[in-house]
C-alpha positions as CSV (number, residue, x, y, z in Angstrom):
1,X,22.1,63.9,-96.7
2,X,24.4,65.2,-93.7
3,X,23.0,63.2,-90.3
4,X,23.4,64.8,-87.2
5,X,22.0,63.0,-84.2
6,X,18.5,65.0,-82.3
7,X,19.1,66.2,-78.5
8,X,19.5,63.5,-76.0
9,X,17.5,63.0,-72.8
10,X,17.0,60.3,-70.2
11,X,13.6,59.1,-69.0
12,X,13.1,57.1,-65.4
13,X,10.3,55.2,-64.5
14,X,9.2,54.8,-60.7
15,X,5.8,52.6,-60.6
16,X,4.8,52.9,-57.2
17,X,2.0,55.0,-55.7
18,X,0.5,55.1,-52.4
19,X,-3.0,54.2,-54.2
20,X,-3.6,54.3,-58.0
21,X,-6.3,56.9,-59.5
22,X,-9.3,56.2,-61.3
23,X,-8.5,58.3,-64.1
24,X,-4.7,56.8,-64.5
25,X,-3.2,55.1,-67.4
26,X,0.4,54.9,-66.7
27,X,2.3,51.9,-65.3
28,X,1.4,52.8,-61.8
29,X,1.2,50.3,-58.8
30,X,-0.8,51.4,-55.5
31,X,1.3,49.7,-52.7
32,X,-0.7,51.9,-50.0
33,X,1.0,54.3,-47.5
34,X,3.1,53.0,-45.3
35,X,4.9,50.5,-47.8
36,X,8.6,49.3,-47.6
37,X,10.0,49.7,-51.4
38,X,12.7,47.9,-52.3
39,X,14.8,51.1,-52.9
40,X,18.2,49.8,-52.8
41,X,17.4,47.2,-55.1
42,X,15.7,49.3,-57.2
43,X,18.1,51.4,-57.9
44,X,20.5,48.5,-58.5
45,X,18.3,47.5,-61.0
46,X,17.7,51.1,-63.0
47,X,21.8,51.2,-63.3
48,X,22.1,48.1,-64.9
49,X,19.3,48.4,-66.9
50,X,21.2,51.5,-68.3
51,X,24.5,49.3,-68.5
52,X,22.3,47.7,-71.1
53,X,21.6,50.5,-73.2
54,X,25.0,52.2,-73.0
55,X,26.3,51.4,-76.0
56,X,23.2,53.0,-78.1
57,X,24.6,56.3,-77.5
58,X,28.1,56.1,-76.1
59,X,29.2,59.3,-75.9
60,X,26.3,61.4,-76.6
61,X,25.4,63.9,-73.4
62,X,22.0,64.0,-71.5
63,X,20.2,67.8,-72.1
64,X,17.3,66.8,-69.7
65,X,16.5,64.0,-67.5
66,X,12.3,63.2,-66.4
67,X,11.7,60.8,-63.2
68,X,8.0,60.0,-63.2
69,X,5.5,57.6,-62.2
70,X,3.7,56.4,-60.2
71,X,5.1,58.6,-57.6
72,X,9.1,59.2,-57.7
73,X,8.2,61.5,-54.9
74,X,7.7,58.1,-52.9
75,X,11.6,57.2,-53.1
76,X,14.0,59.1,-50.5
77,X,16.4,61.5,-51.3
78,X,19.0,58.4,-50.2
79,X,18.1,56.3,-53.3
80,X,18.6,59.5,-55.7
81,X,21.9,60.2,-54.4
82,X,23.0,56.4,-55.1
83,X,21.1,56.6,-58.7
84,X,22.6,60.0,-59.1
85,X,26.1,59.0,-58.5
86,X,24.9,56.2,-60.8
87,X,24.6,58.4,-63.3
88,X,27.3,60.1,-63.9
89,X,29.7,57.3,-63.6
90,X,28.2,56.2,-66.9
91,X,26.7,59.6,-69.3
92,X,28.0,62.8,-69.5
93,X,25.4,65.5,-68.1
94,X,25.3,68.6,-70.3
95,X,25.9,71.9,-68.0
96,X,22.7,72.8,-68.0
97,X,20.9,69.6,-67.7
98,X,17.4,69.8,-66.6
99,X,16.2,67.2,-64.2
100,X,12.3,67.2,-62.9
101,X,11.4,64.5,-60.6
102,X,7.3,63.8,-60.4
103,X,6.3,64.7,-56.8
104,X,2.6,64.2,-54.8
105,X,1.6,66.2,-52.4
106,X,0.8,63.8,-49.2
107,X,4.5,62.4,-50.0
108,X,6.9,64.8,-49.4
109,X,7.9,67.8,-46.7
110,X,10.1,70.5,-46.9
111,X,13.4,68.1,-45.2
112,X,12.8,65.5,-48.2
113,X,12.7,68.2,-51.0
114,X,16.2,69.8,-49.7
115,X,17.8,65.6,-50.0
116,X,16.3,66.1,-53.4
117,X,18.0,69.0,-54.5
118,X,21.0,67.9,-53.4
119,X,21.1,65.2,-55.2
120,X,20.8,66.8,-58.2
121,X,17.2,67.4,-58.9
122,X,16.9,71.1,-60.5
123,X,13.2,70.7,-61.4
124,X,9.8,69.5,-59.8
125,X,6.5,68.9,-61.3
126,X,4.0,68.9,-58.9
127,X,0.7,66.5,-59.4
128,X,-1.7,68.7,-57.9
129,X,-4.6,68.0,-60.6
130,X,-7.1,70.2,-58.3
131,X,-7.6,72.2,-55.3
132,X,-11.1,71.7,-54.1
133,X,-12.4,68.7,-52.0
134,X,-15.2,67.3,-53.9
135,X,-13.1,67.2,-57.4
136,X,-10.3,65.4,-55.3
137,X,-12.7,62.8,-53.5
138,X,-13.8,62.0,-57.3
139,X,-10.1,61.8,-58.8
140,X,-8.9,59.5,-56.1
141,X,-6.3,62.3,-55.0
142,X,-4.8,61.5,-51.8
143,X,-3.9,65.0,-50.2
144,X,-6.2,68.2,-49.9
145,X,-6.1,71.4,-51.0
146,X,-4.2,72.9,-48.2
147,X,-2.0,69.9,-48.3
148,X,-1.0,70.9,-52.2
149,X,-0.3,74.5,-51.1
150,X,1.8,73.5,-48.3
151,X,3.9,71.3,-50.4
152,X,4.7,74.0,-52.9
153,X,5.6,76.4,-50.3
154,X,7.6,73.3,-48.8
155,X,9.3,73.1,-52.3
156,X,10.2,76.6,-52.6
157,X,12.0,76.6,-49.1
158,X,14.0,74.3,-50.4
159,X,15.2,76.1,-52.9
160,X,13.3,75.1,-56.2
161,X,12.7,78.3,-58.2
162,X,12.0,76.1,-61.4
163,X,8.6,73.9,-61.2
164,X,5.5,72.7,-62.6
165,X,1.7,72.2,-61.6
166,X,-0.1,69.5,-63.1
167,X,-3.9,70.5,-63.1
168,X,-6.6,69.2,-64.6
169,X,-10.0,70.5,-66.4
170,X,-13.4,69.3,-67.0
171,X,-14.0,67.1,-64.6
172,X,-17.4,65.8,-63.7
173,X,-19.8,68.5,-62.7
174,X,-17.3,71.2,-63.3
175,X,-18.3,75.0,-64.3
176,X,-16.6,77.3,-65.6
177,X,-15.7,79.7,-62.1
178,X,-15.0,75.8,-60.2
179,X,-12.3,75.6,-63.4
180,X,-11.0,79.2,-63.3
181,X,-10.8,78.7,-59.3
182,X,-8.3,76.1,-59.6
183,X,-6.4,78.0,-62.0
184,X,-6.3,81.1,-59.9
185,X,-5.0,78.7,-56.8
186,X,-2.5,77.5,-58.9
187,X,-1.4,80.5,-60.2
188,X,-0.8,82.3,-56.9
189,X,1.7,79.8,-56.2
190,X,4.1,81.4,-58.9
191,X,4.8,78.4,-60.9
192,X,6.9,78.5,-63.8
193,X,5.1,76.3,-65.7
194,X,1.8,74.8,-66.0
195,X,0.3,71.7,-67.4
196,X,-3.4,72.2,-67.9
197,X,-5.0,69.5,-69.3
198,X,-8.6,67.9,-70.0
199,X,-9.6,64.9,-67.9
200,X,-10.1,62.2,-70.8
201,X,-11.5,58.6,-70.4
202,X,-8.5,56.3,-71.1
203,X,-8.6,52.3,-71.6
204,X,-7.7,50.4,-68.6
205,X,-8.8,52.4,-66.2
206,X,-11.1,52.8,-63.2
207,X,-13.1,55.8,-65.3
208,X,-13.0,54.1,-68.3
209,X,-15.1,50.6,-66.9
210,X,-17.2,53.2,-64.7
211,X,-17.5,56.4,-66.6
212,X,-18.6,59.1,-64.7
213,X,-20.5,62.0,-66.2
214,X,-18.2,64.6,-67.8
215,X,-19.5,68.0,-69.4
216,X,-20.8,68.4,-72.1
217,X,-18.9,70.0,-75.5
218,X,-20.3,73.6,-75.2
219,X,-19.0,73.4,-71.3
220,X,-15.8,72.0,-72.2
221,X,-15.3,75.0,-74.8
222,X,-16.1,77.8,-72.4
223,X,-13.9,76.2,-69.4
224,X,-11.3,76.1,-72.2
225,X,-11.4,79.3,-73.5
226,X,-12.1,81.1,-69.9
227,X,-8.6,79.6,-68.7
228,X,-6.6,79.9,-71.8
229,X,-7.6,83.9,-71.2
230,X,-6.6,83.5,-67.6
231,X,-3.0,81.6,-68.1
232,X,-2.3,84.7,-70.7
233,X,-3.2,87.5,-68.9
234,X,-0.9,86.3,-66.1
235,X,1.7,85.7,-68.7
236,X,1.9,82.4,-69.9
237,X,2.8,81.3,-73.2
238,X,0.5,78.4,-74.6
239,X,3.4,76.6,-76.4
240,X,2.1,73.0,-76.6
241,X,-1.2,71.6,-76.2
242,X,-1.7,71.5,-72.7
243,X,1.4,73.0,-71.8
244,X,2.1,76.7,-70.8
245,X,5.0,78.6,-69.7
246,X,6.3,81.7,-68.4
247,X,9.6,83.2,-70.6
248,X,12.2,80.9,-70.6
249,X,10.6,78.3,-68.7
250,X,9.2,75.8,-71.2
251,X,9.8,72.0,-70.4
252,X,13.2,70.8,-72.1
253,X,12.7,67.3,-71.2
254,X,9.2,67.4,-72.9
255,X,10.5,69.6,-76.1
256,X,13.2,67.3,-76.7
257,X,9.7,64.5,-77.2
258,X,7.8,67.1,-79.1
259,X,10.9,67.7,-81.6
260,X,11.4,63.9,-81.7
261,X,14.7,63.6,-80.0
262,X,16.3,60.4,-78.4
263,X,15.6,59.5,-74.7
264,X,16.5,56.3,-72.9
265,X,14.0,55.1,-70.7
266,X,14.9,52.8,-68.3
267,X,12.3,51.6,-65.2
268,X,9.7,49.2,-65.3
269,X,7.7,49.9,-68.3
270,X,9.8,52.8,-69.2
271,X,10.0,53.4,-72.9
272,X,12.6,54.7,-74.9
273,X,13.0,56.6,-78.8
274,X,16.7,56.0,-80.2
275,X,18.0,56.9,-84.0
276,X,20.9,54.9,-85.3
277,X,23.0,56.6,-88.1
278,X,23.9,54.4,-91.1
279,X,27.4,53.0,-91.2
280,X,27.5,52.2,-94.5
281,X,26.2,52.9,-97.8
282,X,23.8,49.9,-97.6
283,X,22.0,51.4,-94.2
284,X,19.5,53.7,-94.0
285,X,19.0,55.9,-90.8
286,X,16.5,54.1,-88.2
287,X,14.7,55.3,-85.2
288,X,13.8,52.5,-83.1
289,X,11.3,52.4,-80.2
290,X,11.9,50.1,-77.2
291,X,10.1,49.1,-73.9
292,X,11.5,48.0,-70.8
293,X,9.6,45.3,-68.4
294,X,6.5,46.7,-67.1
295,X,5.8,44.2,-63.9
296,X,7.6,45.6,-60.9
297,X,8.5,42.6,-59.9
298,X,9.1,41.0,-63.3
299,X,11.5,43.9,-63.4
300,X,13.7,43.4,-60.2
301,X,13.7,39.8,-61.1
302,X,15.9,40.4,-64.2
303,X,18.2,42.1,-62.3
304,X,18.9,38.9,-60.2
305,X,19.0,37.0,-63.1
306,X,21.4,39.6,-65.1
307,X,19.0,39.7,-68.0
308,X,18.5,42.2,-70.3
309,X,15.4,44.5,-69.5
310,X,13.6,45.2,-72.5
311,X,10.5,43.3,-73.3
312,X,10.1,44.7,-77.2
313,X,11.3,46.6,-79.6
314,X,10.3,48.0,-82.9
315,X,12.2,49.9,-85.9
316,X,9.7,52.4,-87.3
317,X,9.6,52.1,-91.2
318,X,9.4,54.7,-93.7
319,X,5.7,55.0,-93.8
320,X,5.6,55.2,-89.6
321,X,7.6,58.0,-89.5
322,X,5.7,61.2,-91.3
323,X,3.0,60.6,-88.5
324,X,4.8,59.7,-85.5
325,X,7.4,62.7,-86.6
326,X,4.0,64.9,-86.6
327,X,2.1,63.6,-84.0
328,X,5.0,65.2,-81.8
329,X,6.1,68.3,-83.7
330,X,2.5,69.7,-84.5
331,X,1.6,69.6,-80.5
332,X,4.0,72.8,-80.4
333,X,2.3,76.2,-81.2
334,X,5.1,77.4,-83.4
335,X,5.9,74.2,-85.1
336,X,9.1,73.4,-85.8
337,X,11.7,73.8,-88.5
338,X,11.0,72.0,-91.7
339,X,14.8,71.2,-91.5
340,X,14.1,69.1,-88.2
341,X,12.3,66.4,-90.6
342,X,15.3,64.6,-92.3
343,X,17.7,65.5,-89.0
344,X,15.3,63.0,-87.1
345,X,13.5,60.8,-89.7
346,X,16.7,60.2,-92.3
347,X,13.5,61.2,-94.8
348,X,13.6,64.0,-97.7
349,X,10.4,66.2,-96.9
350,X,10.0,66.3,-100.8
351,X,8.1,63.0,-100.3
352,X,5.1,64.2,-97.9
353,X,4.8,67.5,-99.9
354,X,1.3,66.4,-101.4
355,X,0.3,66.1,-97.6
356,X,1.7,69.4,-96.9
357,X,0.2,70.8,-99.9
358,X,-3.4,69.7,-99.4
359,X,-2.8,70.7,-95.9
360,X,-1.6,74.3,-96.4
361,X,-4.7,74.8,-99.2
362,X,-7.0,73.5,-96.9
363,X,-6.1,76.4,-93.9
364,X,-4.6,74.3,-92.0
365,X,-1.2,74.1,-91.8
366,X,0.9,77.9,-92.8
367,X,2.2,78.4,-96.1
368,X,6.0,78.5,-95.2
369,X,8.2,75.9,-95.9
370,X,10.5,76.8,-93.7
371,X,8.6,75.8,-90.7
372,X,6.3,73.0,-90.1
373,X,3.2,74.7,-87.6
374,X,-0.1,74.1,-87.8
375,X,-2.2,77.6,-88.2
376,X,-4.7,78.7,-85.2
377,X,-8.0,77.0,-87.1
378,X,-5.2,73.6,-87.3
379,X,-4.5,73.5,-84.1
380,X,-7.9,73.4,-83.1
381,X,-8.3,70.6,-85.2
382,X,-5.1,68.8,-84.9
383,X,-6.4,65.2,-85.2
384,X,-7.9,66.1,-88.6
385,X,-4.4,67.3,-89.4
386,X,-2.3,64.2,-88.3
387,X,-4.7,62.1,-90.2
388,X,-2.7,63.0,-93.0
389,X,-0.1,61.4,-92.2
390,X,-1.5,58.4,-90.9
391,X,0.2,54.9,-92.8
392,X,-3.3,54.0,-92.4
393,X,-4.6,56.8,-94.5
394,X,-2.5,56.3,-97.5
C-alpha cells in the first residue's frame, strides 16, 4: 500500500477567559477582566513547545492554523506578532494558509482586530452564542447583544471578509421564533460561516452539577428543523453537523479534523493527531494522539525548566481506528472518499466491509463504495451508525 501523509494543520491553545461559562468544557481559566497575562512568556513557552514537536513532521507545510480557547481574543495583537514571527522561523505556511483566531465580543475593538490582521490572522470565529439578554444572563456571556453586533462590524472594518458565528440552540426556555431570532441576527451580519449548535449538558461543568431545564425533544426538533430551513434559504450549505457555510467558505482547519488529518497542538492542554509512516518492512503505519500540559501554570513552569510539554500520549491500534476514522469523517454531509481510509489509517477497507455491508442494507450508510457518507435517515441517526465501529461493539 502506497502512504501518502493527510493535510497538515496547527492547533493553539489560549486558556484564559475573563470568566468561565456554565455550559463550558474546554480547558478554560476565568482570570476576570482586568488581568495581566503573562503574554511574553506565554508565547515563549508555545514556541518551544513546538521546538518539541518539530521533528514529527519536519518538512511538512501547515494548510490551516486554529487559535482557540478560552479567549485568544484576550492576548494583544503584540504577542501574535512575536508567535507569528515564531512561526515561520520553524514550519513552512502553505500560500493559502487559513488562520482563525477565537474572538469574544467584550474583548476586542476595531484597533485590536486591525494588530490582528496584521499579524497574520486571515480568519475570525466570533463566540457570539446568542443575541438576546435573558439567554445571555443564563449562559454566563459577558457582552450583550449590541455589544456582539458592534464587534462584527468592528471586525469587518478591519478588513476580515472571511469569519464565523458561533451560536447556539435550545437553550432553556427557548421557542422556536426566540431560536429563529437569533439566527436572523446572525445572518444579517453576512457571515461566511456559521456554527449552529445544540446547547448539550457536558461533564465538568457548571450545567452539568446544576442542570437547568432544557426543551423538551419535540421542541428541540422543530427549533432544528425551522433553522436548518432558515440557514438554506439564505444559502448555506449544511456540510457538517453543526456546521454551515456559504460557497467556498467551509472551515479548512475543521475539515482537515473531519477527514482525519494531522495537526500539532501545542498550549496548555492542547491536543494533537500525528501519523508516522513505516520505515521499514517490520513497521506498520501509526497515528498517535498526544496532549500537552493542561494547568496554565503547570504549563509555563516547563518552560523554565526546559521540559518537554506533553503529559500523554497514545498510539491508536488497529481496532481504535475504524471508529475514530468515522467518528470524524461521517460528521460531513457528503462523506468522504473510501480511498481516504488506508491514506490515514494504514488499514485495507476490505476488513470493515461487514460493517459497511450491514450498514448500507440497513439504509443507512449509501451503497457506493467509492465514498464513505452516511444517507439523510443515517445522519439523523449517526450515533447508531458509529456504533458499528465501536472496539467495544465487536
Amino acid at each position: 500500500m502506497m502512504i501518502t501523509l493527510p493535510p497538515l494543520s496547527l492547533y493553539i491553545h489560549v486558556p484564559w477567559c475573563v470568566r468561565k461559562c456554565p455550559y463550558c468544557d474546554f480547558n478554560s481559566h476565568g482570570v476576570g477582566a482586568q488581568a495581566e497575562l503573562p503574554e511574553q512568556q506565554y508565547v515563549q513557552a508555545l514556541l518551544a513547545d513546538l521546538d518539541h514537536d518539530l521533528p514529527w513532521v519536519q518538512g511538512r507545510a501547515l494548510s490551516s492554523i486554529f487559535i482557540g480557547g478560552g479567549t485568544p481574543s484576550l492576548l494583544s495583537p503584540q504577542a501574535y506578532e512575536a508567535l507569528f514571527a515564531g512561526l515561520h522561523e520553524r514550519l513552512t505556511l502553505a500560500e493559502d494558509c487559513e488562520v482563525t483566531l477565537e474572538a469574544n465580543p467584550g474583548t476586542v475593538e476595531q484597533q485590536r482586530f486591525e494588530g490582528y490582521r496584521q499579524a497574520g490572522i486571515n480568519r475570525l470565529s466570533i463566540g457570539i452564542q446568542s443575541f438576546q439578554p435573558g439567554f445571555l444572563k443564563t449562559l454566563g456571556r459577558i457582552h450583550s447583544g449590541d455589544e456582539a453586533t458592534r464587534a462584527v462590524e468592528a471586525a469587518r472594518h478591519a478588513g476580515f471578509t472571511n469569519f464565523n458565528i458561533d451560536l447556539m440552540h435550545g437553550l432553556p426556555g427557548q421557542s422556536v421564533a426566540q431560536a429563529l431570532d437569533d439566527l436572523q441576527q446572525a445572518l444579517a451580519l453576512a457571515p461566511t460561516h456559521l456554527s449552529w449548535y445544540q446547547l448539550t449538558l457536558e461533564p465538568n461543568t457548571e450545567f452539568y452539577s446544576r442542570p437547568p431545564v432544557l426543551p423538551e425533544d419535540d421542541a428541540l426538533a422543530d427549533i432544528q428543523d425551522a433553522g436548518l430551513a432558515c440557514l438554506a434559504q439564505a444559502g448555506f450549505e449544511h456540510y457538517e453537523v453543526s456546521a454551515h457555510a456559504l460557497p467556498g467558505r467551509q472551515a479548512r482547519h475543521n475539515l482537515n479534523y473531519w477527514q482525519f488529518g494531522d495537526y500539532l497542538g501545542i498550549g496548555a492542554g492542547a491536543h494533537g493527531k500525528l501519523s508516522t509512516p513505516p520505515h521499514a518492512a517490520s513497521d506498520r503505519f501509526k497515528v498517535i494522539r498526544r496532549w500537552k500540559t493542561r494547568q496554565p501554570a503547570a504549563y509555563l513552569s516547563r518552560l523554565i525548566e526546559g521540559r518537554d510539554f506533553v503529559a500523554g500520549e497514545n498510539t491508536l491500534s488497529d481496532t481504535d481506528l475504524p471508529f475514530e476514522f468515522m467518528l470524524n469523517a461521517l460528521r460531513l454531509k457528503q462523506g468522504v472518499p473510501a480511498s481516504l481510509y488506508p491514506m490515514t489509517t494504514g488499514l485495507n477497507l476490505s476488513a470493515i466491509e461487514p460493517q459497511l455491508s450491514t450498514l448500507r442494507a440497513r439504509g443507512l450508510l449509501e451503497a457506493s463504495e467509492r465514498q464513505l457518507v452516511t444517507t439523510p435517515f443515517g445522519f439523523d441517526w449517526l450515533n447508531e451508525v458509529l456504533l458499528a465501529f465501536s472496539p467495544d461493539d465487536e
